[in-house]
Each structure stands twice: as C-alpha cells, then as structure tokens.
C-alpha positions as CSV (number, residue, x, y, z in Angstrom):
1,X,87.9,-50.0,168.0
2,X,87.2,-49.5,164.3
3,X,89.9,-47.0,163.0
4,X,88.7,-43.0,162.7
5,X,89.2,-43.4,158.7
6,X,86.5,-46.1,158.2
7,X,83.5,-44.3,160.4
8,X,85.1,-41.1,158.5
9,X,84.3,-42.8,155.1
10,X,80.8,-44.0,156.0
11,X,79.3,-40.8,156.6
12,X,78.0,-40.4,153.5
13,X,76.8,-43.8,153.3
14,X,74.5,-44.1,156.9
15,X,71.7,-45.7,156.8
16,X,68.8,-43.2,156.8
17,X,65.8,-45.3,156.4
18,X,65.0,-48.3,154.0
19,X,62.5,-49.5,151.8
20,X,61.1,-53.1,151.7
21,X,58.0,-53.1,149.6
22,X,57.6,-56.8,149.8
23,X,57.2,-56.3,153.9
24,X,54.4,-54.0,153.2
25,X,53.7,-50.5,154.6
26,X,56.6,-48.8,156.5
27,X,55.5,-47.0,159.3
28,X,59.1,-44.7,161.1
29,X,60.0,-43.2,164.7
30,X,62.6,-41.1,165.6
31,X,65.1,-43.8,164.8
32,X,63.4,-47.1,163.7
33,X,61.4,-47.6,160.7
34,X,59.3,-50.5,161.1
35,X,56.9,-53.2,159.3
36,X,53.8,-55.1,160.5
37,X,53.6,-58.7,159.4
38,X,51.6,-61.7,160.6
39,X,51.5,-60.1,164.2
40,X,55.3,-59.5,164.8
41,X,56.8,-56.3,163.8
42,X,60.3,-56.0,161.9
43,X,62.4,-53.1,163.7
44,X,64.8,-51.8,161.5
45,X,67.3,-49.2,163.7
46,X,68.7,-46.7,161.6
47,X,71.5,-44.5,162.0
48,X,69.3,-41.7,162.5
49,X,70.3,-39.8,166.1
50,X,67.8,-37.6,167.8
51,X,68.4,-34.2,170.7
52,X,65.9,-32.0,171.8
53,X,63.1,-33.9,169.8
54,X,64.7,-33.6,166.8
55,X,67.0,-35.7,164.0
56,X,70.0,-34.1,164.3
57,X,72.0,-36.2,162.0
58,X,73.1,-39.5,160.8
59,X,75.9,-41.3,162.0
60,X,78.5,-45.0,161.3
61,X,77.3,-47.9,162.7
62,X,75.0,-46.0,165.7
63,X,72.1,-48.5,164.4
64,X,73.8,-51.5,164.7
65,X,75.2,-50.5,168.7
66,X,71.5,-49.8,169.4
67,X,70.2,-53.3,167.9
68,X,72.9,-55.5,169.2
69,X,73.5,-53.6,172.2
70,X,69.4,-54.1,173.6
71,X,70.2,-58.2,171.6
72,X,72.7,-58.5,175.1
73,X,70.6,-56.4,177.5
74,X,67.0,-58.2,176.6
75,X,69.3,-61.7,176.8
76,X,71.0,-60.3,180.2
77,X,67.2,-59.6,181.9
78,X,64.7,-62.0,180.8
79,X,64.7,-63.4,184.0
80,X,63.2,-60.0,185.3
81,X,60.7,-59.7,182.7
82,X,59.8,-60.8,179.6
83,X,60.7,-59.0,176.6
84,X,59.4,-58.3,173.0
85,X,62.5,-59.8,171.3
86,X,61.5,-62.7,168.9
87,X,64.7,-62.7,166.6
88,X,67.9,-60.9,165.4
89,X,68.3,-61.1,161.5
90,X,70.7,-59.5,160.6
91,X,72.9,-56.7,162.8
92,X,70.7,-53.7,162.2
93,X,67.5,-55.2,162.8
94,X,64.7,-57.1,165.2
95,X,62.0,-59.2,165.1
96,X,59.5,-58.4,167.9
97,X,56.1,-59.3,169.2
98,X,53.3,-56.6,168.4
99,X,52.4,-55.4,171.6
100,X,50.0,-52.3,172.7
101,X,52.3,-49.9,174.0
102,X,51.9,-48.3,177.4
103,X,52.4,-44.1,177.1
104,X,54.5,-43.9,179.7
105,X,58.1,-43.8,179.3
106,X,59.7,-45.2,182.9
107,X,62.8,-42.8,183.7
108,X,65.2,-44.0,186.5
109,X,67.6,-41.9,187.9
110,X,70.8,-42.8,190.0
111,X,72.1,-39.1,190.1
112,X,71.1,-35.6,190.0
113,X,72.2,-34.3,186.2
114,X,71.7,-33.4,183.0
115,X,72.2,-30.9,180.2
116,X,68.7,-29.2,179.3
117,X,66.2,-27.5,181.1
118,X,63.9,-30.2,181.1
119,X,66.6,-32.3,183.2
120,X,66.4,-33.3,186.8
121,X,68.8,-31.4,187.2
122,X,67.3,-28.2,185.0
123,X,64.1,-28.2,187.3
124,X,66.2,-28.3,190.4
125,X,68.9,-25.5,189.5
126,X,65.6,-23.6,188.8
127,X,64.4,-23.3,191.9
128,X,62.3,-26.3,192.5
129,X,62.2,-28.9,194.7
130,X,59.2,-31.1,194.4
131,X,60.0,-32.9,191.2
132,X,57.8,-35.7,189.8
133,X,55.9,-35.3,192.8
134,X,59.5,-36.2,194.9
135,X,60.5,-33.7,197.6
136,X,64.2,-33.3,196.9
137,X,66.4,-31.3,199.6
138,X,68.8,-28.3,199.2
139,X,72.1,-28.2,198.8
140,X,72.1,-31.0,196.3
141,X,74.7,-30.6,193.9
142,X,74.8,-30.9,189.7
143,X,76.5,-35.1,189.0
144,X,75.7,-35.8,192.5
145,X,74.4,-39.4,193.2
146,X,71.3,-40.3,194.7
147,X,70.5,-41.9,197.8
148,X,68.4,-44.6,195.9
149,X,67.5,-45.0,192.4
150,X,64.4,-42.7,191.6
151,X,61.6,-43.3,188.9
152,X,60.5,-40.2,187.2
153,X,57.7,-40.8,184.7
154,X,56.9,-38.9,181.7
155,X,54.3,-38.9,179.0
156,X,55.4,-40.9,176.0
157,X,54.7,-38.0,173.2
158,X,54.7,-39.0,169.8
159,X,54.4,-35.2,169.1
160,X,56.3,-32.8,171.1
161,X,57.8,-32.5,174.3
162,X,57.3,-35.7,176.9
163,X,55.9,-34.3,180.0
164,X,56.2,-35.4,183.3
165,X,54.1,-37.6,185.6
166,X,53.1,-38.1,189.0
167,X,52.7,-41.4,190.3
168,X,49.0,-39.8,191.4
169,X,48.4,-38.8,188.3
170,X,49.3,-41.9,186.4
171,X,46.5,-43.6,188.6
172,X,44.1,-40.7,189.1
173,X,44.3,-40.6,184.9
174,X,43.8,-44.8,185.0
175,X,46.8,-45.0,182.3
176,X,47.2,-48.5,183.7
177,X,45.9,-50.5,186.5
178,X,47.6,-49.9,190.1
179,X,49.0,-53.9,189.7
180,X,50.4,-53.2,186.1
181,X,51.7,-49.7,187.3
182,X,53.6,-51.6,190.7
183,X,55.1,-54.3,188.1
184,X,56.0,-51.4,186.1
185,X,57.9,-50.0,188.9
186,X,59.5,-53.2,190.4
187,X,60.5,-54.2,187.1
188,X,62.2,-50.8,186.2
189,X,64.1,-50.8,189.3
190,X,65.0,-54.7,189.4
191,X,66.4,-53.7,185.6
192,X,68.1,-50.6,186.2
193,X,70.4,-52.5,189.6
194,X,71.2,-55.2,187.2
195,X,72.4,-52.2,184.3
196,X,74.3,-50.7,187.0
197,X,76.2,-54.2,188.0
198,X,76.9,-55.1,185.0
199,X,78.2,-51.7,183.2
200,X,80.2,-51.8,187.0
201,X,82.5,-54.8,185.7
202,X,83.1,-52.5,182.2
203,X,84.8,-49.5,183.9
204,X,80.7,-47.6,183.2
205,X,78.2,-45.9,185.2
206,X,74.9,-46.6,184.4
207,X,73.7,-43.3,185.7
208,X,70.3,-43.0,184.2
209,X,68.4,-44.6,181.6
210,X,64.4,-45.2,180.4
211,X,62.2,-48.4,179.6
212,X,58.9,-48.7,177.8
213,X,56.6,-51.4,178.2
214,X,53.9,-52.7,176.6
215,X,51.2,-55.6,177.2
216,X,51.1,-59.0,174.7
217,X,47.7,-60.4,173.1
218,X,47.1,-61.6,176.8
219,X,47.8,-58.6,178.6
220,X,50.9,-59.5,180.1
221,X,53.1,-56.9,180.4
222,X,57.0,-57.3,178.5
223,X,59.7,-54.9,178.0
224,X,59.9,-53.0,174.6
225,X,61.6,-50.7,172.2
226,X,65.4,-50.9,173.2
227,X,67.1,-51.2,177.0
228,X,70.2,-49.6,178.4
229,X,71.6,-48.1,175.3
230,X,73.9,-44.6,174.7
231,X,70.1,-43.1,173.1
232,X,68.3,-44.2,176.3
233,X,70.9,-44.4,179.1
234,X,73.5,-41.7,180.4
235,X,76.7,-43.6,181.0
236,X,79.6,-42.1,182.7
237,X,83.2,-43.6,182.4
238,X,84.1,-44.7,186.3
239,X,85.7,-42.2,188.3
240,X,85.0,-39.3,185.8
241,X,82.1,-37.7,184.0
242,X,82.9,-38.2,180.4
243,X,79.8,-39.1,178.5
244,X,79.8,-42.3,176.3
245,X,76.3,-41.6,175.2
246,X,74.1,-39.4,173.6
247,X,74.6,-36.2,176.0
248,X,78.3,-35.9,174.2
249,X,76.0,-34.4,171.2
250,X,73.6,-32.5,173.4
251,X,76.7,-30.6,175.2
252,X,78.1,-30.0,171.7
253,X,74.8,-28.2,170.2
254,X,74.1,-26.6,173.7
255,X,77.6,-25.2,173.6
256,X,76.3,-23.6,170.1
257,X,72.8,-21.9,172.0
258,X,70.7,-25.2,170.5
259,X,68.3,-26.8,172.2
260,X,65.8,-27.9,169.9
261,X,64.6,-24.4,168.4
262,X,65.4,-22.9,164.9
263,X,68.3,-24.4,162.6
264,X,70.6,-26.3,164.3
265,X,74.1,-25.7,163.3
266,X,76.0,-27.8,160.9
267,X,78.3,-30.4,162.9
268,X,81.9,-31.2,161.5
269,X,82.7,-35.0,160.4
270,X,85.4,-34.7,163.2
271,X,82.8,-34.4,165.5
272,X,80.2,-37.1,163.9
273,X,83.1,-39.1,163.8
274,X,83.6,-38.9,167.6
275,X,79.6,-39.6,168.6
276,X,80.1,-43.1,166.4
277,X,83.3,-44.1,167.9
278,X,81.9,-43.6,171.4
279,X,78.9,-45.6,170.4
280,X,81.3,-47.9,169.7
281,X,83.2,-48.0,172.5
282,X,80.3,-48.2,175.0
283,X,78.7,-51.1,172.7
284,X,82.9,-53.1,173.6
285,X,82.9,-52.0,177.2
286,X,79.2,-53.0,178.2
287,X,79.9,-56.4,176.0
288,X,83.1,-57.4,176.6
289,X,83.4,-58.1,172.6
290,X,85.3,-56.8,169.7
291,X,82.3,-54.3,167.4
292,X,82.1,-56.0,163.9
293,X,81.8,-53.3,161.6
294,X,80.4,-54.1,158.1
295,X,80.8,-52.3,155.3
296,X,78.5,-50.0,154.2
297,X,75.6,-49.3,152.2
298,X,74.3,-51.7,154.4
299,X,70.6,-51.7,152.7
300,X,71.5,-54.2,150.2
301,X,72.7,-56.8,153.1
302,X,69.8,-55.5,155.6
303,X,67.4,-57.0,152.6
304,X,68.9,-60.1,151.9
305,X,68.9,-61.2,155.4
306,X,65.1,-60.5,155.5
307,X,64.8,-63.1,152.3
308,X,63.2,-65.9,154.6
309,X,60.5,-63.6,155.5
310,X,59.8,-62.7,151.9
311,X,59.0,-66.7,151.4
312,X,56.9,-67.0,153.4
C-alpha cells in the first residue's frame, strides 16, 4: 500500500485536467479529457471523482487505478469481446479506437443494493416492484443477492440524470438492432461472471458494475470507456459489506443530507485520503500486484510520454 503521508501530500497536486495543444482540441467527461487524432482517441483519466452527477473532488492516484485497472480487465476479456484498447502510454492514459458510442449504459446487477434513491434498491424500498420492466418479489431484503445476474439498462445522459430502460423500449425506440442489442446482452453477462471469478480469487465481490459499448468503422460492436473499476463497479470485501469503491464517498456525503443538490459539503483530507487508498487497495487485490505510485505533478511525465505522437 502506498503510506497515508504520500496520498496525504498529493492532494494538492491531483491531476485535474491537462493541456496538450500539440494533440489538438481537448474535448472532457466527468473524468477523462480526451483528444481526437488520426482516428484513435487519446484518453487521459484524471483524478477527477464524480457522485450524484457531479465532481465532487479530486483525489491521489484515482486516475491511474482507473487506467491500469480497465489495462488488466480489457486484457483479462478479449476473448469475450473485442475492446477499444489500442495502447497504454504512460500510467494515466489510453490509446483507443474512435468508435460511435451506443447511449445505453448496460447495468448488471448480482444483488439488491445501493445508496440513492435511484438504486435498485431505492425503487424497491419505495414501494415498487416492477423495475426495469423486471417483476421483483416481496420480502427481498437491502445487500441481498440475486438469484441470477440481472441487466438493468439506462439511458447514457451526457446532461442530467441517466434514466432507465426497458428491454421493449430499447427496441420499440430502435436504439440498436435486436442482434446488436442480444450481443449486447450476452456479452455483458459473459463479462460480468468472469469479473465475479476473478475478483472471487482476491478476497472481492463484484456485486454490480456497468459497460458501454460502441460499434468500429465496420459496425462491429467492442467494449469501451473503462470495465470493472471502483467508479463503475460496487465491490464488496468477501464475507462483509465494506465498500472498496466509489459508494464509500456516496455514504459519506449522504450521511451529510447530499445527494447531488445544492453545495456539497467540504470533505476532510482524512477522508480523501481514505477514498485513494481504497482505490488503491482494490486496484492490489483485483491484480495481484504491488500499485506503483509516481510522484506527482504528474502533467509534466503524462506529456513526455505522449512525445512519439507529437512526431508524428
């Protein structure tokens, strides 16, 4: 683990975003900024965090577990599907294939939970019980693991809320073709047992998580954006319910009456300190290796390990 005193003393140096004129325009998402070039796009994975639709913060090394964490995970599950990765530069950053994304965002579940009142488990504690067009039974009960793993598709918002989907609706709305939308759904669950196996052999529960896909210059659909990491996955440590992902900072600000509206209140570097060294920890555990943590300001290497595209 990297000691409490190091992540302590890169706070004030996280990355936040980055400028590279020479790759052109920069275009930025929640977490990523990113650059078209020559039909590839450079993902750079900041150590921005986002809860409740919103950056919350900045924290150590969070951008570097994302980018090498989905390096392992696209490496783990190419033989399920192809994936956008083309290259990894340099620790915060990927090279990827340009592909059109599809606006759905594929949620699979393995248990009833969750924090907010969008959750699964939100909808059901409030009374309903066809959710994502899935009848769900009484009696169920909050952490409680599901019979089978079940997908529950939302809306891929760049504004706003994500809202949820029916598979109906996905075809009634002709988002994508029925055979897209069935490799969409075989792939998601083919990817989600092979999460769950492996995080099994690193004391984790891979208890939820969500993929985006997207189809190449031939239509074929790949994997994108990032796979099985603590932004997009809910892991659980085995036999318990402790949180080595991003609902660790959703509890906290829900603890404080935040979800998403209004200031959020002012976290503690104690606290911001904790969220980066579970990053960490789920990034060894998942792995199986020792997290290399550089130095930061990172910018300055981030750039010179995009050199060779500059030259070309």
């Amino acid at each position: 683990m990297v000691p409490t005193k190091k992540i302590l003393d890169s706070i004030p140096l996280v990355l936040k975003t980055i400028n590279i004129p020479r790759l052109g325009e920069k275009s930025s998402g929640k977490v990523r900024d990113y650059f078209l070039l020559d039909g590839k796009r450079v993902l750079v994975t900041t150590d921005r965090l986002s809860a409740f639709d919103r950056v919350l913060g900045c924290f150590p090394y969070k951008g570097q577990v994302l980018n090498q964490l989905s390096e392992f995970w696209f490496e783990k599950t190419k033989d399920i599907i192809f994936n956008h990765m083309i290259s990894v530069p340099d620790p915060n950053v990927m090279i990827v294939k340009n592909c059109k994304t599809i606006p759905i965002e594929m949620v699979v579940r393995g248990f009833i939970t969750g924090v907010t009142d969008t959750s699964i488990w939100g909808f059901y504690q409030a009374g309903e019980r066809v959710i994502y067009g899935i009848k769900f039974p009484d009696g169920l009960k909050k952490n409680q693991k599901l019979p089978d793993p079940l997908i529950t598709p939302t809306t891929k918002a760049e504004q706003g809320h994500d809202e949820r989907l029916t598979e109906k609706e996905i075809l009634k709305r002709k988002i994508v073709t029925p055979k897209i939308w069935n490799q969409m759904k075989t792939s998601s669950l083919a990817l989600f047992k092979r999460g769950q196996k492996i995080c099994d052999k690193g004391g984790i529960i891979l208890v939820d998580t969500k993929y985006e896909f997207g189809l190449d210059e031939k239509n074929k659909l790949i994997l994108i954006d990032e796979i099985h990491t603590p932004d997009s996955s809910r892991f659980w440590l085995k036999g318990t319910h402790k949180n080595f992902d991003k609902e660790f900072l959703r509890i906290w600000f829900a603890q404080r009456g935040y979800k998403g509206e209004g200031q959020p209140p002012k976290m503690p570097t104690e606290f911001m300190a904790q969220v980066s060294a579970r990053y960490i920890k789920i990034y060894e555990k998942i792995t199986g290796k020792k997290f290399q943590a550089f130095n930061y300001p990172i910018d300055k290497r981030i750039k010179n390990n995009l050199k060779y595209i500059y030259a070309k």
